[in-house]
C-alpha positions, 0 to 999 in steps of 0.5 A, a space after each residue: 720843075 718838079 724836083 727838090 729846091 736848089 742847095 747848090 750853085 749848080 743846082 741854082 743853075 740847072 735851073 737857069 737862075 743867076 741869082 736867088 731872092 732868097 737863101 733859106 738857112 736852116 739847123 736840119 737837113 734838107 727834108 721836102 716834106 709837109 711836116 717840116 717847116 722849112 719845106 713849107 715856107 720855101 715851098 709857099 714862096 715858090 708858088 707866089 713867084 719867087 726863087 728859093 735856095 736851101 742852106 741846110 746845116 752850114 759851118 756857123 764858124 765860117 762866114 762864106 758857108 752861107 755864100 752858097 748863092 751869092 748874094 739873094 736879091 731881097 734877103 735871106 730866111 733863118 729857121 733853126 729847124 724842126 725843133 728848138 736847137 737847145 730840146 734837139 741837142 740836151 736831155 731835162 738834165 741838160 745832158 748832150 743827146 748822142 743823136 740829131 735825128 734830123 742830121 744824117 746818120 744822126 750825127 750831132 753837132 752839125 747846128 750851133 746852140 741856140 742856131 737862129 742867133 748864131 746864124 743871124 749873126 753870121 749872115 750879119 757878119 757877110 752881108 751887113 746890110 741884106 735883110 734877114 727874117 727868122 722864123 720856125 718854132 725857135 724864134 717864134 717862141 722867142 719873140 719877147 723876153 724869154 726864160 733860157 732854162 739851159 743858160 738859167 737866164 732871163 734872155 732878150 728877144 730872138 730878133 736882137 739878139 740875132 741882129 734880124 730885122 724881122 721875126 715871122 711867128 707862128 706857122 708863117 704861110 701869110 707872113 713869109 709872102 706879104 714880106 716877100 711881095 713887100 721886099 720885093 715892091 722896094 719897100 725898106 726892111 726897116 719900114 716892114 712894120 704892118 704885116 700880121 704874125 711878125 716882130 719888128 724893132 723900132 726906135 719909137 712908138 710914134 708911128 704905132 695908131 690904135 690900140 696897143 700895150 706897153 710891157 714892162 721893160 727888159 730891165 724892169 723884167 731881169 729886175 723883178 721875176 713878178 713883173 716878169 710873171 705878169 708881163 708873160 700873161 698879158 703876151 699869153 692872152 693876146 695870142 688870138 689873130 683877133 682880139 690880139 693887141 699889138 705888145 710893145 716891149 722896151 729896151 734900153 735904146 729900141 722897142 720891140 714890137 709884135 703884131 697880133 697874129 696871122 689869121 688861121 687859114 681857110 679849109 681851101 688854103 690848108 689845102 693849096 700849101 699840103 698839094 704843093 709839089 714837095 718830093 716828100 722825101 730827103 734830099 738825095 745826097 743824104 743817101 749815103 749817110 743813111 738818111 734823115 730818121 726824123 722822115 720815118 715817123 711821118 712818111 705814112 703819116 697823114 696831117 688833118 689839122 693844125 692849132 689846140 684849144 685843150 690849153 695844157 700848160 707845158 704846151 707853146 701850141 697856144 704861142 706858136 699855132 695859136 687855138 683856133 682849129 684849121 682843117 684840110 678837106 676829105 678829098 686833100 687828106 684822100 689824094 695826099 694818101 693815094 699817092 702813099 700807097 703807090 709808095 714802093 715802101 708803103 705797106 698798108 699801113 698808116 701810121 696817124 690821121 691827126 695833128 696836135 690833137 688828132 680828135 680836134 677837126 672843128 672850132 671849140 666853139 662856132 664864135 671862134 672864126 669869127 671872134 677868136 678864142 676867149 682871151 681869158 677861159 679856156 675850152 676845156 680846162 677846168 671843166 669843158 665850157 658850156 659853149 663847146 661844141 663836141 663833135 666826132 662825126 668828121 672825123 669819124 667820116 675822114 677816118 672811115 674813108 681811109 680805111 676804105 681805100 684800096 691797099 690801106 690795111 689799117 690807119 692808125 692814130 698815134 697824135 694825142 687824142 684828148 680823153 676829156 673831149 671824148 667823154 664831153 661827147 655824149 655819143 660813143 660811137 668814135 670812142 668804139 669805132 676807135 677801139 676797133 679799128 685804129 687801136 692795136 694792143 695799146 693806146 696812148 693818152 697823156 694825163 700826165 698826173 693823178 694829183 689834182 693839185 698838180 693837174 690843176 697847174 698842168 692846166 689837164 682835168 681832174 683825175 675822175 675825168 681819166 678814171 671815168 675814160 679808164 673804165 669806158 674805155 675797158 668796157 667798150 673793149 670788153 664789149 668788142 673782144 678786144 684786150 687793148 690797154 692804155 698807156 698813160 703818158 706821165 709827167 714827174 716834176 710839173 710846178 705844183 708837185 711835191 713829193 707828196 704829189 709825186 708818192 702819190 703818183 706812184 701809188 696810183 701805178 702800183 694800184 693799176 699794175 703799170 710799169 712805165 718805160 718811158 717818163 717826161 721830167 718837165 722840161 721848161 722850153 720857152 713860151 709855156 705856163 709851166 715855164 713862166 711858173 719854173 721860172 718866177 715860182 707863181 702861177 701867172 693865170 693868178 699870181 698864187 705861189 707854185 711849189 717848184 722843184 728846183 733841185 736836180 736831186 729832187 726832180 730825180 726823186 720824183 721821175 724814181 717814183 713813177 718807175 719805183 720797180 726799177 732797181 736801178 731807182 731804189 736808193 732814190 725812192 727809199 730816200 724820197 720815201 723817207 724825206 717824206 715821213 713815208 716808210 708805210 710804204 717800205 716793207 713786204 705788204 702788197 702795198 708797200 713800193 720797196 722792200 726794206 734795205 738791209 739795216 742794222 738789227 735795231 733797226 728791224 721790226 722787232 719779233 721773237 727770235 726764231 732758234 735759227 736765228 738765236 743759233 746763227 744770227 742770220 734770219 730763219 728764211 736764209 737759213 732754210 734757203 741754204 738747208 735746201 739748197 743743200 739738199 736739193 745737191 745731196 751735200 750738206 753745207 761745207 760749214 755752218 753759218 758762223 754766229 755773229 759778233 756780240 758788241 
């Protein structure tokens, strides 16, 4: 039956069903779309066999809200969404968003905070004893002991705290069936222990064999931000689903236990889950709310590999798809964007060709599907290994396929690119082929600062990197005709930066004439580097102290800076400029970021009185301002300026 998955009792019965085996709760609304979690997990089970139920956004506050299909014979599925419930509902400065673009209409609040906890415990509450796996982006990156950036708090693992019984992490195709088929061949929930990408609680570590690690405690982690720091590395390095080591992480009363990885798909595998019958669409009851936004962006957009090896610290990419690279086939990416174009609404445009790093369409290296990626280097960062293998010729064939196809008038790509990997790449052809085809006016790129100081935390390359790409880039333009620019995606407030760091950051706009619209404060999600450095004030890769701007005044400084030409932010830059013993750069020299405030005379720089000024006691230029305008109106001002005071 080629249609949506049932999210109703009737829908349940259209199809013949009694029952469900399993009833998907999720924080989004129903979206049967590849770029969406649940869509695929659910869509997955329904090719192995088994009858899936969708829940989307129930009343948390009403236990029989998740009673849609009764009780499912083997277990229910949590997912929060497509994204963390907490990023989804608070700004970096914890502010309520006034949208939910996976809600209809945007309407916020149809989720609770921190949804896979809350849902887990609601289905706990009706049905104590069914089993309950949660997944998606919120649990996997909470499968350990996490830092909670908006409770401030070092916090337990997702699964206790949800109650569930087992955690699937990571994108969950291998996990979610080989649970299902066990589950479904008897087999108790609380013996589901063997199964690849998951976590599991366990009384004792007795039944554990081979090779695995204890971390230190939950106790000893609220007790010790160091340990804490050292813990959270050791997790970061047994992220590959071969060299990856099975974690152990005590609790007063139970262990917390977490398998290596699910191994990356193969090409043939990308392939069967992106064929999958989805509508690719919302469900049709949304209609009258207007919809779901969050489908704009990703309707005419092509997805062509999964995982990251670039390794930038903010990223939970590493956590959550691991760094391995997995790619569909030409011909699956071809028949995906056939049928696009006979959509009524295409209009020959596609909007992306990527994933994660769209230029990424093979492994780093040729050991990595068979040995992993190195536990402890990384590709790229600080400089590109000397195994890397750089390669664009794929890429460059899928890209020149597209753009043949009948109705296509132009593919762009909008996923981050790695500017660094372009410039390891001997050849020019992509960088050229890119300018000229999938480029109009403007390119993203995200370097995300000009300090090294900073990007050596941000685990991003040296400022030269960005420069040199910066003038290949304007030659090769140049060189076609083109007046294309880049847009630097900027990043104020990282671990490492000062305000030294952040002034100089403002510099480098002033030199280059940018004006950014849109600045990234750093946001700590958990699971990331970058958080691990907010949170114990050391570097975990080395244990060195970081600098880390705490005070939300301060993180205001510093995102001031980088849109210092804003009005709206000069009483912040002057203050930062003056925190920083850098008034150099208050005044009316081109290099200057502001213009001096007006200050009590003896504060001014001194010079010799014009007679305008000895007469009036206001400045020369105002007083002249005021002369023409009166001429300009045939008046003559209605009375002179009146001279100021003496004290």
């Amino acid at each position: 039956m080629n249609d949506f998955l049932p999210i109703s009792r009737e829908d349940m019965q259209k199809r013949g069903w009694d029952t469900v085996d399993f009833a998907f709760v999720i924080g989004d609304a129903y979206v049967d779309h590849p770029s969406f979690g649940p869509a695929i997990i659910s869509r997955v089970l329904e090719e192995a066999g088994y009858r899936v139920g969708m829940i989307p956004q129930p009343n948390w506050k009403d236990p029989d809200s998740i009673n849609v299909f009764g009780e499912p014979r083997l277990g229910f599925l949590v997912c929060a969404g497509n994204m963390d419930s907490m990023v989804n509902h608070y700004s970096v400065s914890k502010k309520r968003r006034s949208k939910d673009f996976y809600t209809p209409g945007g309407v916020m609040g149809k989720r609770p905070d921190h949804a896979t906890v809350v849902y887990g415990n609601l289905i706990r509450r009706r049905y104590p004893h069914k089993p309950v796996i949660i997944g998606g982006i919120e649990a996997s990156l909470r499968r350990m002991a996490h830092y909670d950036y908006w409770d401030d708090e070092l916090k337990r693992s997702g699964l206790l705290d949800s109650q569930a019984d087992i955690l699937s992490f990571g994108m969950g195709e291998r996990s979610i069936v080989a649970i299902a088929d066990a589950l479904n061949s008897g087999i108790p929930v609380k013996d589901i222990t063997f199964i690849a990408g998951t976590v599991y609680k366990a009384k004792s570590l007795d039944s554990l064999t081979g090779d695995y690690r204890v971390l230190p405690s939950y106790r000893e982690l609220k007790a010790d931000k160091l340990q804490y720091a050292r813990s959270f590395y050791i997790q970061y390095t047994n992220t590959d689903p071969f060299s990856g080591k099975v974690l152990c992480e005590p609790y007063d009363d139970v262990y917390v236990i977490q398998n290596p990885m699910a191994k990356p798909l193969t090409q043939e595998e990308m392939d069967k889950v992106y064929a999958l019958p989805y509508q690719r669409t919302y469900h049709p009851c949304y209609e009258p709310y207007g919809g779901i936004d969050a489908i704009k962006e990703v309707k005419f957009s092509l997805i062509s590999n999964r995982g990251c090896f670039g390794g930038c610290s903010f990223c939970a990419l590493t956590f959550h798809q691991g760094r391995i690279i997995q790619t569909r086939s030409h011909e699956s990416i071809l028949a995906e964007a056939k049928a696009m174009i006979q959509d009524p609404d295409f209009k020959g445009y596609i909007h992306d060709v990527g994933g994660p790093t769209a230029n990424f369409r093979r492994p780093a290296c040729d050991k990595q599907l068979k040995a992993g990626a190195c536990p402890n280097k990384q590709c790229l960062f600080p400089r590109p290994c000397a195994n890397l293998k750089v390669d664009h010729t794929d890429y460059l064939a899928l890209l020149r396929k597209l753009r043949a196809l009948p109705g296509v008038k132009k593919v762009f790509i909008r996923s981050g690119i790695r500017f660094d990997y372009i410039m390891a790449d001997p050849d020019d052809t992509f960088l050229r082929e890119m300018c000229r085809y999938h480029v109009s006016g403007q390119l993203k790129v995200a370097p995300e600062h000009v300090a090294d100081a900073v990007l050596s935390k941000l685990g991003k390359p040296p400022n030269s990197v960005y420069q040199a790409f910066c003038k290949k880039y304007e030659r090769i333009n140049r060189s076609l005709g083109k007046e294309q620019y880049l847009v630097p995606y900027l990043m104020s407030s990282h671990p490492g930066s000062t305000l030294k760091e952040a002034i100089a950051l403002a510099e480098y706009l002033r030199d280059i004439g940018c004006s950014p619209e849109q600045v990234q404060d750093f946001y700590p999600t958990p699971s990331t580097i970058s958080t691990c450095m907010y949170y114990t004030g050391v570097d975990p890769r080395t244990m060195e102290p970081v600098y880390v701007a705490h005070n939300p005044h301060e993180k205001a400084m510093q995102r001031a800076l980088i849109q210092y030409r804003n009005p709206k932010n000069y009483d912040l830059v002057y203050e930062a400029l003056v925190t920083a013993h850098r008034t150099d750069l208050i005044g009316f020299d081109k290099k200057c970021l502001i213009r001096p405030k007006n200050r009590p005379a003896a504060d001014k720089p001194q010079r010799p009185l014009t007679e305008a000024e000895k007469k009036y006691g206001i400045s020369f230029e105002k007083y002249d301002s005021i002369q023409r305008a009166a001429a300009q109106e045939g008046t003559r001002p209605s009375k002179k300026p009146k001279k100021h005071k003496k004290h």
